[in-house]
N, C-alpha and C positions, 0 to 999 in steps of 0.2 A: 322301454327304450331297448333293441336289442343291439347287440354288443358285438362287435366283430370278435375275429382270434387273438386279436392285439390286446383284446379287453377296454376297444375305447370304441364306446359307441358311436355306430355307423352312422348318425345326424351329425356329430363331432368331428368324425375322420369329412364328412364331405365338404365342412365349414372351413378347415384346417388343409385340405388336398382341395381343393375344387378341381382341379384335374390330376389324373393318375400320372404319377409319377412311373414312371420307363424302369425299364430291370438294372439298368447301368448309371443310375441316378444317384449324385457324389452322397456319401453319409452326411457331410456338410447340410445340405438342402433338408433331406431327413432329418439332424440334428435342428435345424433352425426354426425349422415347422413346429417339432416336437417343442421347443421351446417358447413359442412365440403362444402355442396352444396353453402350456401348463401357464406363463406368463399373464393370457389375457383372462385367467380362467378357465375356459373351456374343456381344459383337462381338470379334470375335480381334484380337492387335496383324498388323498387315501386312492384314487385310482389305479388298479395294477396295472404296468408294465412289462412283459413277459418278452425275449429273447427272441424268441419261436415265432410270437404272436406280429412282430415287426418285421423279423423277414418275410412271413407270410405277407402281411399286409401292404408293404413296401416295396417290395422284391429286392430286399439288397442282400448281401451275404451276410452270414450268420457273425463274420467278422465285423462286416461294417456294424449291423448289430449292436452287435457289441463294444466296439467303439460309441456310438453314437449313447446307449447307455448309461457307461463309463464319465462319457463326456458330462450328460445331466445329473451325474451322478457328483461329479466334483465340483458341478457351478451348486451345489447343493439343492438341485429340485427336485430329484429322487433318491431316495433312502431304500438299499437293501433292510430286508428281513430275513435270519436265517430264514434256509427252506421255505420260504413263501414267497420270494420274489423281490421286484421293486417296485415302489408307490410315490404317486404325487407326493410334495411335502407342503 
């Protein structure tokens, strides 16, 4: 299965986006995807998450990013690891 930048495989990202979302596409939408993805499974538990890998894949800013994150980060579906990023839980 290869694996976009985001680190979530490209069968996944197209089940999850069936259409590319636009460069000015609110975090919200991002966030809710990313969520509905880790929710119904589709995002595996241990999957990394990476900053970089979302803007790329996305196109939103490194802030939205990061909010977006943040955000899966306190409904508790991703768990930082120092220096190694953050992963499904």
């Amino acid at each position: 299965m290869r694996k976009s930048k985001s680190g979530i495989p490209n069968e996944i990202l197209n089940e999850i986006f069936p259409q590319k979302l636009t460069r000015f596409q609110f975090p919200d939408k991002v966030y809710g995807r990313l969520r509905n993805g880790i929710l119904s499974g589709k995002l595996k538990k241990g999957q990394k998450l990476s900053y970089d890998g979302v803007v790329h894949e996305f196109g939103i800013s490194r802030w939205a990013a990061h909010k977006v994150i943040s955000e899966l980060k306190k409904d508790g579906l991703l768990v930082s690891k120092d220096k190694m990023g953050s992963f499904v839980v």
